[in-house]
Structures are given as structure tokens and as C-alpha cells.
C-alpha positions in Angstrom: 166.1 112.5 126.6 164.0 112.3 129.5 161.1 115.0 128.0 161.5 112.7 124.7 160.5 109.6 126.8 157.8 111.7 128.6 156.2 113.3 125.6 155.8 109.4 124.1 154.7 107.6 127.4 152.0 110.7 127.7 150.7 110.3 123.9 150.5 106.5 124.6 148.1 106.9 127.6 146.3 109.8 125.5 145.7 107.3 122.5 144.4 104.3 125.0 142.1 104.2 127.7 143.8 102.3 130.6 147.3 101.7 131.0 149.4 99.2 133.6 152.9 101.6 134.7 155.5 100.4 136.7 158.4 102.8 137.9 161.7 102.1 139.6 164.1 104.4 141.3 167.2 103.2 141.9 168.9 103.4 146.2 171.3 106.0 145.4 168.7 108.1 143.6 166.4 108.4 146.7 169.1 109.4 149.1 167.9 113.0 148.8 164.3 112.6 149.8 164.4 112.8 153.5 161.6 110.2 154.9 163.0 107.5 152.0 166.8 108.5 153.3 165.6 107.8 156.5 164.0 104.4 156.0 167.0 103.2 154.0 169.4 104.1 156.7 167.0 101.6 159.0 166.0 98.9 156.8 167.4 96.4 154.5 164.1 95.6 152.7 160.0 97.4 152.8 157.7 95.5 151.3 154.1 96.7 151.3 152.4 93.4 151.1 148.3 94.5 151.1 146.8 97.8 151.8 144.4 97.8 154.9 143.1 100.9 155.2 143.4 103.9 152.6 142.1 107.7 153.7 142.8 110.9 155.3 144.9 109.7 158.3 147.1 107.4 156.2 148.1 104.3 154.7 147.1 101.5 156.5 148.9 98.4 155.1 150.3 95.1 155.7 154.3 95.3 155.4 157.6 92.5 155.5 160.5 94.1 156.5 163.8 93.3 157.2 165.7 96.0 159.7 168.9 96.3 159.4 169.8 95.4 162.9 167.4 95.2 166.1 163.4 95.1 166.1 161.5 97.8 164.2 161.9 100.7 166.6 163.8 102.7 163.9 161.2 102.5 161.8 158.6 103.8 164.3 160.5 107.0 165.5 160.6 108.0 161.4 157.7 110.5 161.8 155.5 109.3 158.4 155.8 105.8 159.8 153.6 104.3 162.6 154.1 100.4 163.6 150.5 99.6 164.4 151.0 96.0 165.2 154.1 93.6 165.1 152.1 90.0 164.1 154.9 87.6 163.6 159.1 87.6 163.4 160.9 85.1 161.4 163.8 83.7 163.5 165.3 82.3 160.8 165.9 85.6 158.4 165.2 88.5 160.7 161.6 89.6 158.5 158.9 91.0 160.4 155.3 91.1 158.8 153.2 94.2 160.6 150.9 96.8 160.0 151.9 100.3 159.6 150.1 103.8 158.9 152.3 105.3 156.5 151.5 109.1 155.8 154.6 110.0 153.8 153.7 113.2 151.5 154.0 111.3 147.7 151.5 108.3 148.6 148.8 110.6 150.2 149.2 113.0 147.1 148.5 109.9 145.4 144.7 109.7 147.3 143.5 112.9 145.8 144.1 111.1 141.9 140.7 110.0 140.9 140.6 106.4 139.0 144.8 105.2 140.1 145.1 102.0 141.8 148.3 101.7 143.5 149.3 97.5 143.4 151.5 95.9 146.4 153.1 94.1 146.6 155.8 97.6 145.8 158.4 98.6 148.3 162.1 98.9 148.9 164.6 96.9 148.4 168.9 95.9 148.2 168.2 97.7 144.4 165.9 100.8 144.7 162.3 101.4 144.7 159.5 99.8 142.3 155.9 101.0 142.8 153.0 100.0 139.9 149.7 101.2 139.5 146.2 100.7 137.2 144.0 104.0 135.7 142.7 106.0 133.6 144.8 108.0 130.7 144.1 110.9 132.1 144.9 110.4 135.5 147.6 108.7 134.7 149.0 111.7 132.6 148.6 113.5 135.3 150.6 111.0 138.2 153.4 110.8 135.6 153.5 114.8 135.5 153.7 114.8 139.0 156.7 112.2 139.4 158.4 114.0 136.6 159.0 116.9 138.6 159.0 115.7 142.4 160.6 112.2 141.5 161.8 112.0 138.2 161.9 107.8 137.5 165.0 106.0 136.6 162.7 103.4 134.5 159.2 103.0 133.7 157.5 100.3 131.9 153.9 100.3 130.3 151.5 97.3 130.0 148.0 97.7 127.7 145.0 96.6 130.6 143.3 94.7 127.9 139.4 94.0 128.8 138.9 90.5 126.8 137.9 87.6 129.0 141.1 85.2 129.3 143.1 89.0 131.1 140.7 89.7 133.4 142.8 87.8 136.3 145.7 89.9 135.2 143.7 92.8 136.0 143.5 91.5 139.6 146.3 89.9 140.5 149.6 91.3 140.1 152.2 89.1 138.0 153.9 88.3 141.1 151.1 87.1 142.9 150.1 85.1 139.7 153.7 83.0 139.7 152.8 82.7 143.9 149.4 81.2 142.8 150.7 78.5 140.1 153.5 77.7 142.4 150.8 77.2 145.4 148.5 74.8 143.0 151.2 73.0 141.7 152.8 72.1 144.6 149.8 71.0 146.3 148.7 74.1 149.1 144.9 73.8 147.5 144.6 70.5 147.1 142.4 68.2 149.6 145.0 66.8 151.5 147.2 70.7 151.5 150.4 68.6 150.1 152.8 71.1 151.0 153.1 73.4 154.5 153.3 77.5 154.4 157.2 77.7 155.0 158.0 74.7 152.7 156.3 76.6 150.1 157.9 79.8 150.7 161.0 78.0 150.6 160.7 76.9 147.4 159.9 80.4 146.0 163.1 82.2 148.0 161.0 84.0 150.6 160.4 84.0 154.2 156.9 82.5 155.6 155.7 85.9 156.4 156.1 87.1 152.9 154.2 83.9 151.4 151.6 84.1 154.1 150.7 87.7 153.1 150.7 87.2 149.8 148.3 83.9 149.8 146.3 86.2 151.9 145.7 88.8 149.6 145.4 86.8 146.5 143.0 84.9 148.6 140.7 88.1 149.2 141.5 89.4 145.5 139.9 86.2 144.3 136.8 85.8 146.8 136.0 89.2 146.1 136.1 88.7 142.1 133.4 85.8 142.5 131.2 87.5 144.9 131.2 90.4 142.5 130.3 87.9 139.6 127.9 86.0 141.6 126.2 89.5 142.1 
């Protein structure tokens, strides 16, 4: 079944140009890779909220997470993970937003695939893994080979990157960050008089400050750096 499903999602990338793909693993199905087996035992939820700093040495990147018990020390004795910088803690649910190097072997493998954007927010969670990414058919092809043998998925969903006008925001923003943007407008965060506070908004969404900070923050940049480009 699965070389069914792989021979049709590798025909559907061959026949179009750029494809959206979204994978999911479920908990129990990353218990044998060591450095994910070793972050689940720690944490109760990774988020990787913006990526910082992408190269050689790692990936630099702006992470909520939720330990298990304690402060993040677990975390930083895993030997793929390096806590950079603790910024804030929420008191209230235990979150932490910092930056981390990550140089686990599956994301840096990732780096050497020409034309793959890897999206955060991704990360763990209570239910499994979820990571999406933007490219080329051909690259893509070839990131889907390599999960199929090192990490065979447990789902996978495709999405058509459609180039007309009225998507190009899609293209940017993840759908996530979209439903954090119209809940930010509605409710008043951009307007004049900034109608509603940081928390109160996260509240209103189900997520800890420190989540809604970093994701205003990189829809923020996202969008800046869209009208600079079109303002050439």
C-alpha cells in the first residue's frame, strides 16, 4: 500500500511544478529514532516557532517548549540540541520560548536539498510529529524518497502552490499563522488604539503568550519582507 501511495504522490509532483507536503508521524512511531526518543522522554511539546539561522553548524531557531518537569536542562544535555538562550517562562503553563541550535542528522540532510523550504511553525507534540515544506517537483521527489526509507510517514498531505494573485499570501504565511493574523485584526491588536493585550489574545486562540508572541513575530517579518521585496 505504502509503494502504491508513493508511486502516486511522486507522479503528482512529476506532472506539476511546486507542490505544498505536510507529513505527520505519529509518538509511538518515533520511539526508535534515538535523538526524537530522547526529546520525547524530556518534553511534553517542541515547537519550532521561526528559524534564525540555517547553515553548516545547525539550526538556529526560535522554539516553545513545554518540559515535562523542571527547566530545559534535559533538553540541553541531548547532544543534537544546544539551548542558546532562555528569553521568557510562562508561569502560568510551564512554556518556555528560546533559541536552540539543533543539528539532528534528518534536518541538516534536509540543507543539502536545493529549492525545499521547510515552514515552522512544525514540531512535537501530545500526538506525534508534523513537519511541512514548499519546492520544486523534483526536489521534492527526492525529500520524499529519502523519508520513505529513513522515516517512512504515517500521513502525508499535498497542497497545489498556485501562482495567481489572490494565493500569493498563502505562499507566505503558513495556514496557521493566517487564522493567528485574522484573529489579531479582528480582535483589535493592529488597530490604533491596540484593542486587545498579547496574552488576552493568546488566550483567546488556546496558547500561551510566548507562542502568540513568536508567531506575530514572524508573521510580522514574513509580511515586511514581502512589501520591501514589492517595493523593490
Amino acid at each position: 500500500m505504502l509503494s502504491l501511495t508513493f508511486n502516486f504522490i511522486t507522479n503528482e509532483f512529476i506532472l506539476n511544478n511546486v507542490r505544498r507536503l505536510r507529513l505527520r508521524w505519529n509518538r509511538s512511531d518515533l520511539e526508535g529514532i534515538t535523538e526524537f526518543k530522547q526529546l520525547m522522554d524530556v518534553v511534553h511539546k517542541y515547537e519550532v516557532l521561526a528559524h534564525m539561522k540555517l547553515g553548516e553548524d545547525g539550526i538556529e531557531h526560535l522554539a516553545e517548549i513545554i518540559p515535562e518537569e523542571g527547566g530545559l536542562e534535559k533538553i540541553d544535555h541531548i547532544p543534537t540540541f544546544d539551548v542558546l538562550e532562555i528569553h521568557e517562562k510562562d508561569e502560568e503553563t510551564g512554556s518556555y520560548l528560546a533559541s536552540v541550535n539543533l543539528t539532528h542528522s534528518i534536518p541538516m540532510m534536509m540543507l543539502d536539498l536545493e529549492k525545499i523550504h521547510l515552514h515552522p511553525p512544525y514540531g512535537l507534540d501530545k500526538d506525534g510529529l508534523e513537519l511541512n515544506f514548499t519546492g520544486r517537483s523534483d526536489s521534492m521527489k527526492r525529500l520524499i524518497e529519502l523519508f520513505k526509507i529513513t522515516m517512512p510517514w504515517d500521513s502525508i498531505s499535498i497542497q497545489s502552490v498556485k501562482s495567481n494573485e489572490g494565493d500569493v499570501w498563502r505562499d507566505i504565511l503558513t495556514e496557521r499563522q493566517i487564522e493567528v493574523l485574522r484573529q489579531a485584526v479582528l480582535l483589535g491588536y493592529y488597530s490604533e488604539e491596540r484593542g486587545i493585550k498579547i496574552k488576552d489574545l493568546a488566550e483567546s486562540m488556546g496558547m500561551a503568550r510566548s507562542t502568540m508572541g513568536g508567531h506575530l513575530k514572524l508573521i510580522e517579518q514574513s509580511v515586511m519582507s514581502k512589501v520591501v521585496d514589492d517595493i523593490g
